[in-house]
Structures are given as C-alpha cells and as structure tokens.
Biopython code that builds the backbone (N, CA, C, O; Angstrom):
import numpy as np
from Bio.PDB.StructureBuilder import StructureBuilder

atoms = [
    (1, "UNK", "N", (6.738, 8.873, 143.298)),
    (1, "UNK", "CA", (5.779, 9.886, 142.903)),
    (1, "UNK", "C", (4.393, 9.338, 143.165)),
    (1, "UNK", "O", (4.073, 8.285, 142.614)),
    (2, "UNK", "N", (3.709, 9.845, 143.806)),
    (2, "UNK", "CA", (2.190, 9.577, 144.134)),
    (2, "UNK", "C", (1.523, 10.844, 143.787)),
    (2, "UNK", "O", (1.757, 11.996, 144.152)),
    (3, "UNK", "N", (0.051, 10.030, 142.473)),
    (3, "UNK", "CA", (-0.229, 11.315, 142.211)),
    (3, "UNK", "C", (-1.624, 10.970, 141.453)),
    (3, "UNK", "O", (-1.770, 9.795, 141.113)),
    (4, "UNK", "N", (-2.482, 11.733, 141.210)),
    (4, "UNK", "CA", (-4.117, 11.259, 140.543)),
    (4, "UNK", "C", (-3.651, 11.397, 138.846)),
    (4, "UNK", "O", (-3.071, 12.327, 138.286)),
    (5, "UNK", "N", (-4.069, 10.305, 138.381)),
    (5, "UNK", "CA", (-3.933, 9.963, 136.891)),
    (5, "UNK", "C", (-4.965, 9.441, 136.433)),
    (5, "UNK", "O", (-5.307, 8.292, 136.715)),
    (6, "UNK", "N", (-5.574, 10.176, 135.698)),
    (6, "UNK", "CA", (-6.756, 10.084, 134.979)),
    (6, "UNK", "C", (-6.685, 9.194, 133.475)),
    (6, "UNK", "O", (-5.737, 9.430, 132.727)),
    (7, "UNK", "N", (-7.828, 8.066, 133.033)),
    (7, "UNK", "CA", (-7.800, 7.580, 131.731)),
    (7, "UNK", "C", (-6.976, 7.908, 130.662)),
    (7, "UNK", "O", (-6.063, 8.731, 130.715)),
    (8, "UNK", "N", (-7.291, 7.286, 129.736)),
    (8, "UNK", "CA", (-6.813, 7.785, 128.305)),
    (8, "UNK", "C", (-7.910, 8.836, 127.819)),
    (8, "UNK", "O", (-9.057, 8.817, 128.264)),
    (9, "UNK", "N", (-7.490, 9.702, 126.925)),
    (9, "UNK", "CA", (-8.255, 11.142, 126.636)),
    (9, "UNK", "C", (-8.946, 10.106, 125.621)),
    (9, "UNK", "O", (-8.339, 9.316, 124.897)),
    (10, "UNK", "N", (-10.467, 10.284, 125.721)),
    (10, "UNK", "CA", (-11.472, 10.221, 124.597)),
    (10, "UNK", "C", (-11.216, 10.888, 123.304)),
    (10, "UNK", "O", (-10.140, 11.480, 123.386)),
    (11, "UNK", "N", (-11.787, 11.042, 122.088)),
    (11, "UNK", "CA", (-11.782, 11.094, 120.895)),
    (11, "UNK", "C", (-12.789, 12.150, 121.378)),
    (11, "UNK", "O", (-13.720, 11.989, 122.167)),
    (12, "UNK", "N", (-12.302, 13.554, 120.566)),
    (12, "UNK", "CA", (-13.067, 14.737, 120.323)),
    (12, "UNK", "C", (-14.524, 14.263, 119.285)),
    (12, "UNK", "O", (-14.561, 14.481, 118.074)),
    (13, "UNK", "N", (-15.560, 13.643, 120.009)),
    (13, "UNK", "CA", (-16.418, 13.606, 119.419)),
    (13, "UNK", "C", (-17.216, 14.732, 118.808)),
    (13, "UNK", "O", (-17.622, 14.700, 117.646)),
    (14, "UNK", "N", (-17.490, 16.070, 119.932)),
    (14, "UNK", "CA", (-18.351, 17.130, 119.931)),
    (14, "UNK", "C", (-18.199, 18.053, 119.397)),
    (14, "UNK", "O", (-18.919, 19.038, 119.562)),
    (15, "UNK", "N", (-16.690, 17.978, 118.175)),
    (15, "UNK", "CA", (-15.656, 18.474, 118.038)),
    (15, "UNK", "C", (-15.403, 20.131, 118.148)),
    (15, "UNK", "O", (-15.439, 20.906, 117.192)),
    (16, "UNK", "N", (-15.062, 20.586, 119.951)),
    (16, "UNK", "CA", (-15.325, 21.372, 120.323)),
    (16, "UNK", "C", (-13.640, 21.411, 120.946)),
    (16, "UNK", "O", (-13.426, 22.217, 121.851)),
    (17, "UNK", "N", (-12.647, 20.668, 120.521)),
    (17, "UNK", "CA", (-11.357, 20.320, 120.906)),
    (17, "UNK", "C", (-10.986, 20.407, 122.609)),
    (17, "UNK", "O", (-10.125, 20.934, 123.314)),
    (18, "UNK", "N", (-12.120, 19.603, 122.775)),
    (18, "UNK", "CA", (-11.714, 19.305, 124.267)),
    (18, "UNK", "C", (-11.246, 17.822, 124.453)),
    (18, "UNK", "O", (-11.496, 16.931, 123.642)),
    (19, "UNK", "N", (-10.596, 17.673, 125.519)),
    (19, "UNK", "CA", (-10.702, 16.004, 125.285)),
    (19, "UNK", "C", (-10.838, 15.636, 126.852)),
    (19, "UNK", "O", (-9.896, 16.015, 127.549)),
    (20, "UNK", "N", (-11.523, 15.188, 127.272)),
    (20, "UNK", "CA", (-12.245, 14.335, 128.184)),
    (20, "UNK", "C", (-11.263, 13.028, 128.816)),
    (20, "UNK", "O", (-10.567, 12.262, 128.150)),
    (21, "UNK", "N", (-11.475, 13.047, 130.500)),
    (21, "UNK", "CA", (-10.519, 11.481, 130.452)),
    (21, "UNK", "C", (-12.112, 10.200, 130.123)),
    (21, "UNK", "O", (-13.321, 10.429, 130.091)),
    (22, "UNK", "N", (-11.504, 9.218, 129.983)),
    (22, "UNK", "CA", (-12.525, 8.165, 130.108)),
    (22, "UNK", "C", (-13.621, 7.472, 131.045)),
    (22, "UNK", "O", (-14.689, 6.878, 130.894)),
    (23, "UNK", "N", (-12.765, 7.876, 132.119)),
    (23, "UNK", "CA", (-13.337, 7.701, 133.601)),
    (23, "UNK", "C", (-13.592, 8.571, 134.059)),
    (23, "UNK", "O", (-13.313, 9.701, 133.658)),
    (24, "UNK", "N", (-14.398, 8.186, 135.353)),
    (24, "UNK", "CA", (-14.846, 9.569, 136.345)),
    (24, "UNK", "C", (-14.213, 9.244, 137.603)),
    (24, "UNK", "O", (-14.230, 10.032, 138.549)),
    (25, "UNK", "N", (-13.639, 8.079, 137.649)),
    (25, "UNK", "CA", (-12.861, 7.422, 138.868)),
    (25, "UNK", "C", (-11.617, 7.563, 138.989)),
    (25, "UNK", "O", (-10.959, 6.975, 138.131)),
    (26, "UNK", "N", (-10.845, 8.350, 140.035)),
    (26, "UNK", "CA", (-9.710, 8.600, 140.259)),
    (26, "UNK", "C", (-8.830, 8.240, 140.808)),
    (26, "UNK", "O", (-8.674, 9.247, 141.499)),
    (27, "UNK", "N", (-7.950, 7.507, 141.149)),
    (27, "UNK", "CA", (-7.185, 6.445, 141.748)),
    (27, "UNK", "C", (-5.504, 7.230, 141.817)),
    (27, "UNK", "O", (-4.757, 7.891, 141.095)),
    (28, "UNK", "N", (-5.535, 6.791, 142.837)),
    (28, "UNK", "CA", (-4.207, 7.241, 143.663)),
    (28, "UNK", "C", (-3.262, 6.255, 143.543)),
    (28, "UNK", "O", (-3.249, 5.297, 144.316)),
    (29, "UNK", "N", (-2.458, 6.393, 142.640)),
    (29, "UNK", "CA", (-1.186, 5.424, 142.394)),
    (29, "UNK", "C", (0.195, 5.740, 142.693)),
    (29, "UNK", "O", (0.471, 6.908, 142.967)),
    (30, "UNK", "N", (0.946, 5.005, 142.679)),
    (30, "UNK", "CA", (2.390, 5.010, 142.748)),
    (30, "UNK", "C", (2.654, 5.021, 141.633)),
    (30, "UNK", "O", (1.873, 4.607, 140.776)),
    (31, "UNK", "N", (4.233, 5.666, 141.284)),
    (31, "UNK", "CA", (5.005, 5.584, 139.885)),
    (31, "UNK", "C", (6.210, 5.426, 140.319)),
    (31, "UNK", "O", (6.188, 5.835, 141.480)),
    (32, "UNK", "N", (7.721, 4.909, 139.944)),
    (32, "UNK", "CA", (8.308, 5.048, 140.245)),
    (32, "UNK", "C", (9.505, 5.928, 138.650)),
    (32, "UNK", "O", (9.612, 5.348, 137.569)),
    (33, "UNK", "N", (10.039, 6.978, 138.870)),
    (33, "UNK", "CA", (10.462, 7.616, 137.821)),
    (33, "UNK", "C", (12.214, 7.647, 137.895)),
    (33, "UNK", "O", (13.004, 8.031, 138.757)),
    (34, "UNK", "N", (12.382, 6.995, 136.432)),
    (34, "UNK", "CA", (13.853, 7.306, 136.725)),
    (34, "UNK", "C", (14.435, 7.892, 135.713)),
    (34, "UNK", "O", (14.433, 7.610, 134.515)),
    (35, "UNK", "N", (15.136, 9.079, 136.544)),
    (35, "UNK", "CA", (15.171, 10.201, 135.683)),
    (35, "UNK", "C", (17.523, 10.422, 135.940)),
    (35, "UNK", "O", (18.315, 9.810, 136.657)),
    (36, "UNK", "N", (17.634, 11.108, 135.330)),
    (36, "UNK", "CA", (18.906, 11.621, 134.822)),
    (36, "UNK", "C", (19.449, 12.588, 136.573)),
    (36, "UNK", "O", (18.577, 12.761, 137.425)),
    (37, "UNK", "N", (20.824, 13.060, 136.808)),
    (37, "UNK", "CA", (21.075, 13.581, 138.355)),
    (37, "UNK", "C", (20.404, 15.000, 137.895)),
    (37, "UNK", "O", (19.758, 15.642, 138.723)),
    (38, "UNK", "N", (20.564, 15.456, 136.616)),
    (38, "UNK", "CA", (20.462, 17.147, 136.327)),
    (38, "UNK", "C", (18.764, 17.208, 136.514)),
    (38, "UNK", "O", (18.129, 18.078, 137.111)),
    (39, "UNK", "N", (18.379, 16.329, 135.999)),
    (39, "UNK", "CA", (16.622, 16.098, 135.745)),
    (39, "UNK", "C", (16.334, 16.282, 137.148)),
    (39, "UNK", "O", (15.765, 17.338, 137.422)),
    (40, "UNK", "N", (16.675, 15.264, 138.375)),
    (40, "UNK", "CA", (16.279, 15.249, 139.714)),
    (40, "UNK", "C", (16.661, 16.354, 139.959)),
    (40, "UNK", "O", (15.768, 16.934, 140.577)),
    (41, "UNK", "N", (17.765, 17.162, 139.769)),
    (41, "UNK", "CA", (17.573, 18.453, 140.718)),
    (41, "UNK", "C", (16.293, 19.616, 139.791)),
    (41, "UNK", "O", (15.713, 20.376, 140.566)),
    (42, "UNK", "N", (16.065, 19.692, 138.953)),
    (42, "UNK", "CA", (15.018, 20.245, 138.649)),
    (42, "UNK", "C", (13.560, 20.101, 139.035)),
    (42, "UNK", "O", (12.646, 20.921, 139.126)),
    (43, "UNK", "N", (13.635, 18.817, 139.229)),
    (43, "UNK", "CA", (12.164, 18.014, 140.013)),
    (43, "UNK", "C", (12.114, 18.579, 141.409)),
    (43, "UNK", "O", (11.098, 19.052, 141.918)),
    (44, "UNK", "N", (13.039, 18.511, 141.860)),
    (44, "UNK", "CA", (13.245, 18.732, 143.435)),
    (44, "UNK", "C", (13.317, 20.276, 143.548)),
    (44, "UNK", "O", (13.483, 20.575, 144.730)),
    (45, "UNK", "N", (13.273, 20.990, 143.018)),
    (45, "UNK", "CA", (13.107, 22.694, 143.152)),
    (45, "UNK", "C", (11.126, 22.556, 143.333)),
    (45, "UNK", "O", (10.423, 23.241, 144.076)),
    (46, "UNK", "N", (10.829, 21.830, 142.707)),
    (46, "UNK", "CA", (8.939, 21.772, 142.905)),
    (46, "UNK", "C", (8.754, 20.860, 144.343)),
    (46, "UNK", "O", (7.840, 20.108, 144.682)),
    (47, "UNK", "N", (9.770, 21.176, 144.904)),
    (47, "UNK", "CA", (9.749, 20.354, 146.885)),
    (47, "UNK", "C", (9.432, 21.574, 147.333)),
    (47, "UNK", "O", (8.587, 21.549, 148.229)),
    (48, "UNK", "N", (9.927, 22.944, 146.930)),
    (48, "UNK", "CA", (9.960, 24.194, 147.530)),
    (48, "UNK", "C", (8.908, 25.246, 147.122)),
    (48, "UNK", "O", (8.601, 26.150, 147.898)),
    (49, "UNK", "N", (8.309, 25.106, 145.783)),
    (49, "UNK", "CA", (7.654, 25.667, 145.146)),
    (49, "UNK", "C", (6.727, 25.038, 144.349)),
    (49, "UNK", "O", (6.791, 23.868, 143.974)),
    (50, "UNK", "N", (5.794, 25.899, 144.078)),
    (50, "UNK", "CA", (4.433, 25.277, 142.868)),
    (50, "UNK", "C", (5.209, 24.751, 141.483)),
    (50, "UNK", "O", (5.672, 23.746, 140.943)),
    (51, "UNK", "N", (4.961, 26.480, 141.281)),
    (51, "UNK", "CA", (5.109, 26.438, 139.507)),
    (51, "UNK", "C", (6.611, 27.275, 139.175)),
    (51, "UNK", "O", (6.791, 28.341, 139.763)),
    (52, "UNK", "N", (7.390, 26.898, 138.477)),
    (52, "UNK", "CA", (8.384, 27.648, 137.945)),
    (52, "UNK", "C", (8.719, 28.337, 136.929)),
    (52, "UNK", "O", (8.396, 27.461, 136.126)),
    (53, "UNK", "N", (9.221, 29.444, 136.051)),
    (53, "UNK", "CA", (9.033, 29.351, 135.088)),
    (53, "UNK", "C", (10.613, 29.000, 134.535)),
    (53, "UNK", "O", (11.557, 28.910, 135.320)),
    (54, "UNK", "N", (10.756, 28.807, 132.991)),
    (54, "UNK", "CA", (12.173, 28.242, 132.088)),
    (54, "UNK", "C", (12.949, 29.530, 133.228)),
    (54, "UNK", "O", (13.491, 29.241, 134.295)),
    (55, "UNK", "N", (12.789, 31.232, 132.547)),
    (55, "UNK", "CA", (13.585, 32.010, 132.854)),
    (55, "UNK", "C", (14.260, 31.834, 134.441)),
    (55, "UNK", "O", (15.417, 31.413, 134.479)),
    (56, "UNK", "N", (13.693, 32.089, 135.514)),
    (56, "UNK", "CA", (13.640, 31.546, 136.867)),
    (56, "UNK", "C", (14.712, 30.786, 137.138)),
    (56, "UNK", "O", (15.761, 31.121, 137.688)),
    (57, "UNK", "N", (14.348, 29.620, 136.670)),
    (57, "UNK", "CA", (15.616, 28.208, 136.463)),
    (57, "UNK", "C", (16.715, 28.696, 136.184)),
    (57, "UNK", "O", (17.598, 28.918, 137.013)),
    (58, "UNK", "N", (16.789, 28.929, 134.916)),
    (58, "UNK", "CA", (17.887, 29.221, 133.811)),
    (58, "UNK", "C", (19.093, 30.530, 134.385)),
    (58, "UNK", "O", (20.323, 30.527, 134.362)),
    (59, "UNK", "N", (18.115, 31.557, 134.868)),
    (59, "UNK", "CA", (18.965, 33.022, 135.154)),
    (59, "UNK", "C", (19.422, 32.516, 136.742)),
    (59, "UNK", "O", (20.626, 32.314, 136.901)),
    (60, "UNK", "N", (18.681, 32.346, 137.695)),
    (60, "UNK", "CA", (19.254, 31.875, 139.008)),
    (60, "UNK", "C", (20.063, 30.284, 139.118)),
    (60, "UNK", "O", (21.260, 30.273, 139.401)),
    (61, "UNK", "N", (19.533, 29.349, 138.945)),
    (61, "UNK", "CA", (20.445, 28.379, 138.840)),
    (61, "UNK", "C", (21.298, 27.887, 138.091)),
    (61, "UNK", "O", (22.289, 27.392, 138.628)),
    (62, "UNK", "N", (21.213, 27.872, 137.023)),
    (62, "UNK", "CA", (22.064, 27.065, 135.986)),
    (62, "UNK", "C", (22.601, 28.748, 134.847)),
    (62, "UNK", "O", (23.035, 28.626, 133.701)),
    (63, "UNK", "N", (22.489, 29.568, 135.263)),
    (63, "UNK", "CA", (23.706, 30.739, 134.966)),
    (63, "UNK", "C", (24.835, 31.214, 135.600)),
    (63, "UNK", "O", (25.508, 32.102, 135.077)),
]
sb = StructureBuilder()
sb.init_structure("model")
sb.init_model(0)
sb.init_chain("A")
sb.init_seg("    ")
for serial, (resi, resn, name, xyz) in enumerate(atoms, 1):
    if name == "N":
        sb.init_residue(resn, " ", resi, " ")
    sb.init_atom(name, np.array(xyz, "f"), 0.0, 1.0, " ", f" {name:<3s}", serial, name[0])
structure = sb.get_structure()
C-alpha cells in the first residue's frame, strides 16, 4: 500500500471540533498490510472502483 499519511491529529485547541494534522509535510510511504483472504477480496473491489457502499457489497457479492 503506498499512500500520503499525515501526523498525529493536534488537540482541538480552538475548540471548533476540528482536528488538524501536525505537519504540513507530506510524505509518501510504504505500508505493508496483513489482512485476512475475505478482507483482501474486499480491498481489491477498490482496484475497480472509488467508493463502495456496505449495501453494494453485501446484496451483489456476498448474497
């Protein structure tokens, strides 16, 4: 997985319930994720598509 990961969220100082990352610097890292076989095929449906929703999943694949 390569992907932009931002700081740890700051403390709602302004308390306007936003939370802020720490940095302004964005860095492109590696992760390596190890996940379950049912988990990977759910990951791997976002190879084909953006966003999914639960229903989507649930009524076409796994019904």
């Amino acid at each position: 997985l390569t992907a932009i990961f931002y700081g740890k969220p700051k403390e709602d100082e302004g308390g306007d319930g936003e939370s802020r990352p720490t940095t302004t610097t964005m860095k492109e890292r590696k992760h390596t994720l190890q996940v379950s076989t049912y988990q990977m095929v759910i990951l791997m449906l976002f190879n084909t598509k953006e966003s999914w929703s639960f229903e989507v999943i649930y009524f076409i694949y796994l019904n």
